[in-house]
Each structure stands twice: as C-alpha cells, then as structure tokens.
N, C-alpha and C positions, 0 to 999 in steps of 0.2 A: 504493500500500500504506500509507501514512501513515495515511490517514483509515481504515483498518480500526476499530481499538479504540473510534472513534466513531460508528461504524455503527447500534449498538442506540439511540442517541438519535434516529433518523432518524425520519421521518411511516410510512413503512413499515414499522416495530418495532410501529408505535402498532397500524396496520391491522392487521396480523395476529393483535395482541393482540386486540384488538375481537372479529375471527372468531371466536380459539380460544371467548374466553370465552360468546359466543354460543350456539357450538357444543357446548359441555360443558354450557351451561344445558339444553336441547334435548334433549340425551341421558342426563340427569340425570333430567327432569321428571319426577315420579309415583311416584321410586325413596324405599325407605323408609331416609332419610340415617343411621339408627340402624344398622340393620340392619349385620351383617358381611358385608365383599364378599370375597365368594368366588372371584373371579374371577383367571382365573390368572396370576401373571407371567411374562415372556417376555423369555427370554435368545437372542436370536439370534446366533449367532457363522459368520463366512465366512473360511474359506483364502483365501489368496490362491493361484493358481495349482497347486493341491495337484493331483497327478495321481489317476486313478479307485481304482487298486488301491496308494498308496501306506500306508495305514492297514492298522495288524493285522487289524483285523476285516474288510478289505477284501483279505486277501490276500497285504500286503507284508510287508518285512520292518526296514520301520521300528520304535523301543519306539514304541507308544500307550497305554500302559495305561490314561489317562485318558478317551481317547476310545471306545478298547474297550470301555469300564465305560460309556460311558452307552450304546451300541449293545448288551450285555449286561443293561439296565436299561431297557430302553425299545424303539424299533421303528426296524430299517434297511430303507431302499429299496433296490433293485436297479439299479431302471430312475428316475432323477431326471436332468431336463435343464436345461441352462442356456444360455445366449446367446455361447460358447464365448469370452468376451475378456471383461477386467473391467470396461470400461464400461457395456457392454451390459448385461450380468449384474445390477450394480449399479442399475442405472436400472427393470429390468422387476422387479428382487426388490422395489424400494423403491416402487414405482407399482401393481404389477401388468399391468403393457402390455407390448407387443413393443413396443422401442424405436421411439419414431419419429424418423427424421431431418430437420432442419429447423434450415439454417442452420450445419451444424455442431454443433449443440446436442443434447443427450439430456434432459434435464428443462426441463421446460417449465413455462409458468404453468396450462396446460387439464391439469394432472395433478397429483394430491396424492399426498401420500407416508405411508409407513405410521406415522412420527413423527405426521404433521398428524392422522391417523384417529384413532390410540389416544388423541391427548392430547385430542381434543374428546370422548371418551368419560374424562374420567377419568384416566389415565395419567399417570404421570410417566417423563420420556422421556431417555435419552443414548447420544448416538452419540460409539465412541471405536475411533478408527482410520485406514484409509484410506477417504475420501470419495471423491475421482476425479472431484471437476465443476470447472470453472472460476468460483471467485470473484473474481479480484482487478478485471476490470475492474469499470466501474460500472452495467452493463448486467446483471454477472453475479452481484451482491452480495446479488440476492436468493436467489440459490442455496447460500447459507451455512448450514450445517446447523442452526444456530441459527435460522437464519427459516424454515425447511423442517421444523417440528415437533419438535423436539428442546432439550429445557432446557440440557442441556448437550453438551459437545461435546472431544476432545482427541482431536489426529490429523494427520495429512497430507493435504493437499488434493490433491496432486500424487500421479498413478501410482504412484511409486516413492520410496523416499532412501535414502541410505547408513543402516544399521541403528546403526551408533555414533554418529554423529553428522548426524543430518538436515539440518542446516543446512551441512552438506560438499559442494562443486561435486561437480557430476561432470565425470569427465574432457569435455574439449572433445568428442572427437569420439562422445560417445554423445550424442543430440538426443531421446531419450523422455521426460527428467524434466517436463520441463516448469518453469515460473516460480511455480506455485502452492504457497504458503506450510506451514508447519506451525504450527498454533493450538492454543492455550487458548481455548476460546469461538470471540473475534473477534478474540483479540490475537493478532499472529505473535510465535513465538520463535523467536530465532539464538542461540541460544548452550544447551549442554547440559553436564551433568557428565561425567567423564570417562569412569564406568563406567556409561554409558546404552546401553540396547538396548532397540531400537524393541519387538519381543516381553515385555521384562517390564515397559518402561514401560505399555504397555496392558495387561496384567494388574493390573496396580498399581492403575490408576485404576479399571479394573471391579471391585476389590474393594475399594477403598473405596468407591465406586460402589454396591453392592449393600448395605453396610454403614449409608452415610447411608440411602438408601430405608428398609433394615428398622430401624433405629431412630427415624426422624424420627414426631413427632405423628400426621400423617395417614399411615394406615396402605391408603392407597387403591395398586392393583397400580402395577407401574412395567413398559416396554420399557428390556430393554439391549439396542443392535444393539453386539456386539463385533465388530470388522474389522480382523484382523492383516492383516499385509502378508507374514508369511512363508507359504510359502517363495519367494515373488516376487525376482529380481533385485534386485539384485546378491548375489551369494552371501557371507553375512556370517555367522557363528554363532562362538560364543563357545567359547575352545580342547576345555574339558572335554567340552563335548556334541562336537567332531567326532573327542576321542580315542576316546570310546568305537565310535565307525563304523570306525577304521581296520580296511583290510585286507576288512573287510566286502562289498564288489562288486567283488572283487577279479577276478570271474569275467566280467565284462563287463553291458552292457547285454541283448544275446540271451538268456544262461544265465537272467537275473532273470526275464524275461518268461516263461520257458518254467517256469521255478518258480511264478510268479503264477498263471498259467492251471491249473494243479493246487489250487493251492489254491482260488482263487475256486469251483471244480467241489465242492469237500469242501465249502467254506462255504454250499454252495447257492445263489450269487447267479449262476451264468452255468448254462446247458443244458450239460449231459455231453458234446453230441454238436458243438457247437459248436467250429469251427479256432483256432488260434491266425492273424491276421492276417500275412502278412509287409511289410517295409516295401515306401512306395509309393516306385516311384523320381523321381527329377525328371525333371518334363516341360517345365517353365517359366521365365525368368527372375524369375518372382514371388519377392516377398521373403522368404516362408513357405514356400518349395520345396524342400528337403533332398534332399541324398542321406543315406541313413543308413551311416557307416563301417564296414565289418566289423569287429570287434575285435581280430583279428590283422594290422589295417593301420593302427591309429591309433598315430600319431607319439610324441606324450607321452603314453606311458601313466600316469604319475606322477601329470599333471595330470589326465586324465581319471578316471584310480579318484575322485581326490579333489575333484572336483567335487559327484558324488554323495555323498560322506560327509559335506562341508558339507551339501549340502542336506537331507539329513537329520537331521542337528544341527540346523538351525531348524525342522521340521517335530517333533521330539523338543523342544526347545523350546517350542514354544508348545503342547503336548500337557501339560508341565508346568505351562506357565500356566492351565489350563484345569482341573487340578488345584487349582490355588489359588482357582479362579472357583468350581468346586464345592466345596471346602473352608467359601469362605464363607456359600456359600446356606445351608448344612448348618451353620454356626455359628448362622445368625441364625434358624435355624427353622423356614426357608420353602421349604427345598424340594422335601418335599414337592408343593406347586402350582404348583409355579415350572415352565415351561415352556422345556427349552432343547434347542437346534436346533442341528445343526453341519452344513456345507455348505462344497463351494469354488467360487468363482466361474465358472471355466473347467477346462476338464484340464490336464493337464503342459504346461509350456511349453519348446518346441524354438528360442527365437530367437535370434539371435546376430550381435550388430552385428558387419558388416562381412564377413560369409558369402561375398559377392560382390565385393566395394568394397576392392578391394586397399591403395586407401591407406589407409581405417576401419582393415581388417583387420591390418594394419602397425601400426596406431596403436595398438590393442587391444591386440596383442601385446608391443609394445616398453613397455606401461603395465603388464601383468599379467606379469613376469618370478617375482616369486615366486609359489606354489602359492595359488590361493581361501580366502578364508577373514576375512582380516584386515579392517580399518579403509581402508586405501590399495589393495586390489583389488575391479575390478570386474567381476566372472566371472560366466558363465553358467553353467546348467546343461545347456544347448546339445540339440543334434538327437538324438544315440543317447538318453540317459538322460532328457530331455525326451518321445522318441515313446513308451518303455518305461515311465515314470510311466504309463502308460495301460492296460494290458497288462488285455484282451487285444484291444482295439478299434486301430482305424485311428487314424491321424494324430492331432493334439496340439492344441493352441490354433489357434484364427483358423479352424481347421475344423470344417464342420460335418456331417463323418465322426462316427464317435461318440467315438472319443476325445477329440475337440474339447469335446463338447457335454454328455457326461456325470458327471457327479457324484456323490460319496461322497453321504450323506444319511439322517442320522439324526436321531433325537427321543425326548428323556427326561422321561417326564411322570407320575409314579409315580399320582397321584392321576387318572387317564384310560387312558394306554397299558399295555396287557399287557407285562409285560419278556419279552427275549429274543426277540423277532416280526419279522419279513422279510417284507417286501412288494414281489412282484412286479408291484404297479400302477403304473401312469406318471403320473408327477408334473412341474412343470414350475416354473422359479421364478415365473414370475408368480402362480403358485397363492397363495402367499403373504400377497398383501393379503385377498382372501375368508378366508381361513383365520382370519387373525389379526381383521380384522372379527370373526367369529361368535365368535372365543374369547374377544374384550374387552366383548362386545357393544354396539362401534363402529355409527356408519351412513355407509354409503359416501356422500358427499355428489353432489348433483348441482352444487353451485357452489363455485367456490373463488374468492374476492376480486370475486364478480361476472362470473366469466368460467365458464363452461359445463365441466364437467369429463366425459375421456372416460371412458365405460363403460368398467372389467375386463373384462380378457383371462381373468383365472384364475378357478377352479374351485374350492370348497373339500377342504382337505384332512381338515378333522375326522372325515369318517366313516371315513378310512382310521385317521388316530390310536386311532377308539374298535374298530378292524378288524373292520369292514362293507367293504362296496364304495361304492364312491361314483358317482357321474357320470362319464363321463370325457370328456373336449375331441374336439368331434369330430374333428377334426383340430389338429398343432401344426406352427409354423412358425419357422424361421429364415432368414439372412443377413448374411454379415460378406464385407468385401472381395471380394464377386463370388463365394461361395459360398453356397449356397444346399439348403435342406432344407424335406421335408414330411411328417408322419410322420401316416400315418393307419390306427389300428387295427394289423395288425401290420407293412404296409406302409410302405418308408420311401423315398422319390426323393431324391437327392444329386444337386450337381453343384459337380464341383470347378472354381474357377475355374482351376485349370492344365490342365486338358484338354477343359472347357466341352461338357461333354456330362453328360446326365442316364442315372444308373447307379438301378437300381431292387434293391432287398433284402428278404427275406423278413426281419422282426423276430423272429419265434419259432422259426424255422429255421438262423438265418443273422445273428445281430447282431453278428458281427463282420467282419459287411460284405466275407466272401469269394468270392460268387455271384451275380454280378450279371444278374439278370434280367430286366431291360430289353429286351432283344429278345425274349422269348417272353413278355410285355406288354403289347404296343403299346397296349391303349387303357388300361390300370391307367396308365401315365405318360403318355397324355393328361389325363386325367381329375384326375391328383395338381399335374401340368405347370400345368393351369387352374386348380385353388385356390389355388395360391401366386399367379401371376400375379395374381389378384384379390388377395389378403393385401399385395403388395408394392405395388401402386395403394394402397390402404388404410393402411398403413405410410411410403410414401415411400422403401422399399426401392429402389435403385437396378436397373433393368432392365438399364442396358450397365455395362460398366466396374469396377473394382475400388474404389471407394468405399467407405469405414466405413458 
C-alpha cells in the first residue's frame, strides 16, 4: 500500500492516457467544436443492498420523498434485474457482461468500462463511493478506478466499512471486509473527522462534484457514477434519522410484507392476481439458508424492531443526500438534461455472520450487547426483515429467486422521458453500457490496450426512456454460489442451490415464484436447462459446486 499515491506516475498512467486521448480524437473527428453539445449528463447512482419494495414509490414504508420525486418526474421499471450480490452487479452494470469468472477476478483487461466509453467520447468522469475490486496488490492496480476511466474518484474499495469511521477494524470475527483501502484518487486515508458518515461524505463530494463540472470552462457533458454503501452492513445511521422510525415495524416482519403486496397492487407494478410468497424453509447447510423466525418466537424483540429502524434511517438518509445531488443540478442549471438513474445493486440482504458457527455467533453477540445503530456495533439486518425488504418475491440476496435479482429502477430525464411512466419491460443491468453509448454518442470499442474486447451482453434502453418498445434479450441469464437462473420471454427456470433441482415459473402469471411448473414442462426446462448450460460454458459459470 505505500506505493499507492505513486501509482499515477507509472508507464501505465502514460498508456492509458495515450488511449483515452486517441480515442476522444476519433470520436471527436468531423464534430463542429463551436457548436453546443447537447448531449446529456449522467448521474448514475446505486443502493447498496436496498430491498425491491423498500422505497415509497415502490411500496414501502420508508420517507423517500426525494426518490419518489424523481420516479414522479421521470419513468419506473417494474421488472429491472441485476446479478443478485454487489460484485457481480457492479462488474456487469460497469462492463455490460455477465460476469465472467477467471481466477477469482471480475474485471478484467478484455472488458472496458462505462468510465473508459464516455471519456473517449468527451466526458468528464467520477466515481464516488463503493468500488468493490481489488486494488492493493500489484497485479491488481490497474483496477483503480482512476485507471478504469474515471478522472476522479473518492470511496471505499472494500465491500463494506464502519459508516463513522472507515478506517475502524472490524470486529475479528467478521472476515467480509476485506484489506482494501479507502481513497482520494490513489491516496489511502486513515484517519477521519469525528462527525463523518460515509452517506453524507459522498453526497458532499457529488455536489461539489457537479458544481466544478457546471462551472468549469469547458462546458462538455460529465458521468457521475454515485455509489453509497447504504443500506449495506453494518447497520450505522445517525440518532435523528433512526428516532424518527421508532416504534414504526413494531408489527413485525410478516405484517410489513402483507402491507407491501397491497400497495405495490395500487401502485401498478405487480399483477392483482399474483400470491404473496411464503418463506422458503431451510433445506441446507449453505450459508445463505435461513429459516425465517415467526415473530411471536423471536427472543429480542427490542433488538429486532430496531434493526429495521436503523436501516431505515440510512436508507432515509441517503434519500436526503440525493436531495442535495438534485438540489445542485437545479442550482447550476443543468438539469434539465442531466440524466439520473437510481438503482440497487442486489435485493434485501438476509446474512448474518455466525447463523451456524456457534463460536462467530457467540462472538457477535457478546460484541453487539447494546441495541444497532452506533459507531462500536456491528449488526445486521439479518433473515426476517432482510427476506421482507423484498416483499412480494422469494428469497433475498445471493438468490437468484426474484427477490435476489430484482431491482427498484428509475430515471429522470425531463428533456426525453415522459414524467410519471411505469414500464413493464424487462431490463437488465448490463443494458446499461449500450444505453449510455447511444446517449453520449460513445463507440463501443473493439480494442482496449491492444487486447481484443468482448462484445455487450446488453440491449439498449433508450427506446424505452423515449416509451416505445424496444428489442428485448432473447433470453437472460444468471449464477451466484450454485444458483442459477434463465428467464426467457415470460418463462423463468430457477435452481436453488439448497435443493439442486430446477423449479420452472410462469413470469406473467406467477412472479412470485409460487407454482412451480416444472413437471407439467418437461421439454420448456429442457430447452431453458440447455441455454444456460451453453451461457455458463461461455461465462465460466461454474457447473458443480457452490463457487462465486
């Protein structure tokens, strides 16, 4: 980690300059350099972990007024998927690919990133948030967001931190953070002010962030990729936002979900005739396996209301930041064309070190003796209100049931989208990179450093923004840890890795996945059975085993 701060002086800072600058000449040529560019800026922003139906517009009963407002001002999706875990998610939204695995690695050098596209068209680019790749060795330094298309850069490199103070261990026996640093650019910092939180420090910087763009000389568009971390682990939110939740789910996990599925029905985003899901029980010793607690059986009830009202406090939080991110566009005059997009990486997360691991489990408990919330605890939002962020679909993260895999998914683009519009088309993150090509008028490259880059996975989504219909994927695919999915037309084949059997679901009949039709199918999941199987060749999707 020493030589970080040194890094931009490297033969490979030079190289990639060289490209960009090539690359912008190229897609520059023939443009009349007087003229005004019209073209629109892009504000992309990602939840971390935010469940399907925890937004007002989506159902819950979290405040979002700011999110609301741009779903009120712009177009929500119904049906939008993602790679159910935030690697994954991160690597296809920023590539356009289904992840491919190799070596452990998700980004690679045969794939560019939507940073690299826009700025060879022109762009001025920052990523500020959670990244989630490994930079620190020296193999991995080209994966620094800075050398990955992006001018600037402030965030955490690692999955997760303490919200107060990122440079804070975590306890010994939780092993997810990982060793990867928190940057300015390429410099690590350890040491923070007292009253720092990860949610308004990146607001902060994305509005001054959109303040230099709109005043600086060159008046050419910019990408902000904004990437909170909340409401991700460990549950941290600042006291004001989690007084206003007390008492608030005081009626459990079950009551919320049964309130959700009413609303989503008013809101139009789920079919009238559609079940409420019940939970799946545990089949497996897998680490993603839950039983879900009845609410009249859980021990600390204390702790459990108040799990959920933290997390709703940073999810109220950073709905406020997001207020100050539109606040600014709307000072500097551009938002009009400014393009922004709000999206969560995965659905609710259910996990909970030490669920099995009696000594973890001991350990977690004798560490979190007071209630979630503060600087020195590191709590989940655990299985019941984890499967229930999802309400009204099946299971939660790492699955690729639909609660795993679906996503909020909105976009406010005053100068293009019709406000107040709901789209029941199916979208998918890799759609993303085509999307943003056609809006920057980027060109997808066929080379990057002299190494052969692969073709997009996605689709564009512009005809849906200007609402037309658009093309759609003949088929989509997933895989996390030995689950596995194939969603073609309205047809969807699952297969949980806890009972390793292929469950088949009518999409427009049945999407929340409670009739499972697989035996009166037999050749619909042969036929879905053999696209994936080709897809996972193709991919590097692991065939046995429970593998990332």
């Amino acid at each position: 980690m020493k030589n970080l701060q040194a890094l931009t002086f490297e033969y490979g800072w030079f190289r990639h300059f060289a490209a960009f600058a090539l690359l912008s000449y190229l897609a520059f040529a023939g443009r009349d350099l007087n003229a005004a560019d019209d073209r629109p800026n892009i504000v992309l922003i990602m939840a971390d972990d935010l469940g399907y139906s925890d937004l007002g517009c989506y159902g819950g009963e979290i405040e979002t007024p700011s999110i609301d407002r741009l779903a009120a001002e712009g177009l929500k999706f119904s049906q939008f998927y993602n790679c159910a875990v935030c690697r994954t998610s991160r690597v296809a939204l920023l590539t356009g690919l289904h992840p491919r695995r190799v070596k452990g690695r998700m980004l690679h050098d045969n794939m560019t990133t939507l940073g690299e596209v826009v700025k060879s068209a022109g762009y001025r680019t920052s990523l500020i948030g959670k990244w989630h790749f490994p930079v620190t060795k020296p193999q991995d330094r080209g994966r620094l967001p800075t050398r990955r298309g992006f001018d600037h850069y402030y965030g955490l490199a690692a999955g997760c931190c303490n919200f107060f103070d990122p440079a804070k261990p975590f306890p010994d026996y939780y092993q997810g953070q990982g060793p990867e640093p928190f940057l300015d650019q390429e410099t690590p910092i350890t040491e923070f002010p007292e009253d720092y939180y990860t949610t308004d420090a990146f607001t902060d910087r994305a509005v001054e962030q959109i303040q230099e763009f709109a005043e600086a000389e060159k008046k050419t568009p910019f990408f902000l990729h904004l990437c909170y971390n909340a409401p991700h682990y460990p549950l941290h939110a600042k006291p004001k936002d989690i007084a206003k939740y007390q008492g608030r789910f005081d009626d459990g996990y079950f009551a919320m979900r049964e309130r959700r599925i009413e609303r989503l029905k008013e809101l139009g985003l789920i079919n009238q005739d559609w079940k409420l899901s019940e939970p799946d029980p545990q089949q497996s010793r897998l680490t993603y396996d839950y039983e879900i607690t009845p609410w009249d059986e859980v021990k600390n009830i204390a702790r459990e209301r108040r799990r959920m009202e933290v997390y709703a406090a940073m999810v109220d939080s950073m709905d406020q930041g997001i207020a100050r991110v539109m606040e600014a566009l709307e000072r500097s005059g551009i938002a009009e064309n400014t393009c922004v997009i709000f999206l969560s990486d995965n659905g609710g997360c259910a996990s909970h070190s030490g669920y099995r691991n009696v000594e973890v489990k001991k350990a977690h408990e004798e560490y979190n003796k007071e209630l979630p919330g503060s600087i020195d605890t590191y709590d989940y939002v655990a299985q019941g209100w984890g499967w229930a962020q999802n309400a009204p679909f099946r299971r939660y993260k790492v699955w690729t049931h639909e609660g795993g895999i679906s996503t909020p998914m909105i976009v406010r683009w005053p100068k293009k989208i019709r406000a107040g519009t709901l789209t029941h088309q199916v979208g998918h993150i890799v759609d993303f990179m085509p999307t943003i090509i056609e809006m920057s008028g980027a060109t997808y490259p066929e080379f990057r450093e002299e190494i052969e880059v692969l073709p997009t996975d996605g689709v564009s989504l512009l005809p849906v923004f200007e609402g037309r219909q658009r093309a759609d994927h003949d088929s989509l695919f997933w895989y996390l840890y030995g689950n596995r999915a194939v969603r073609k037309g309205k047809w969807k084949l699952v297969w949980g890795s806890n009972v390793k059997k292929w469950e088949l679901f009518d999409m427009e009949a049945d999407r929340t996945e409670t009739n499972d039709l697989a035996a009166e199918n037999p050749q619909i999941v042969k036929e879905l059975e053999a696209e994936w199987l080709q897809w996972a060749r193709k991919t590097g999707a692991p065939l046995k085993g429970n593998a990332l």
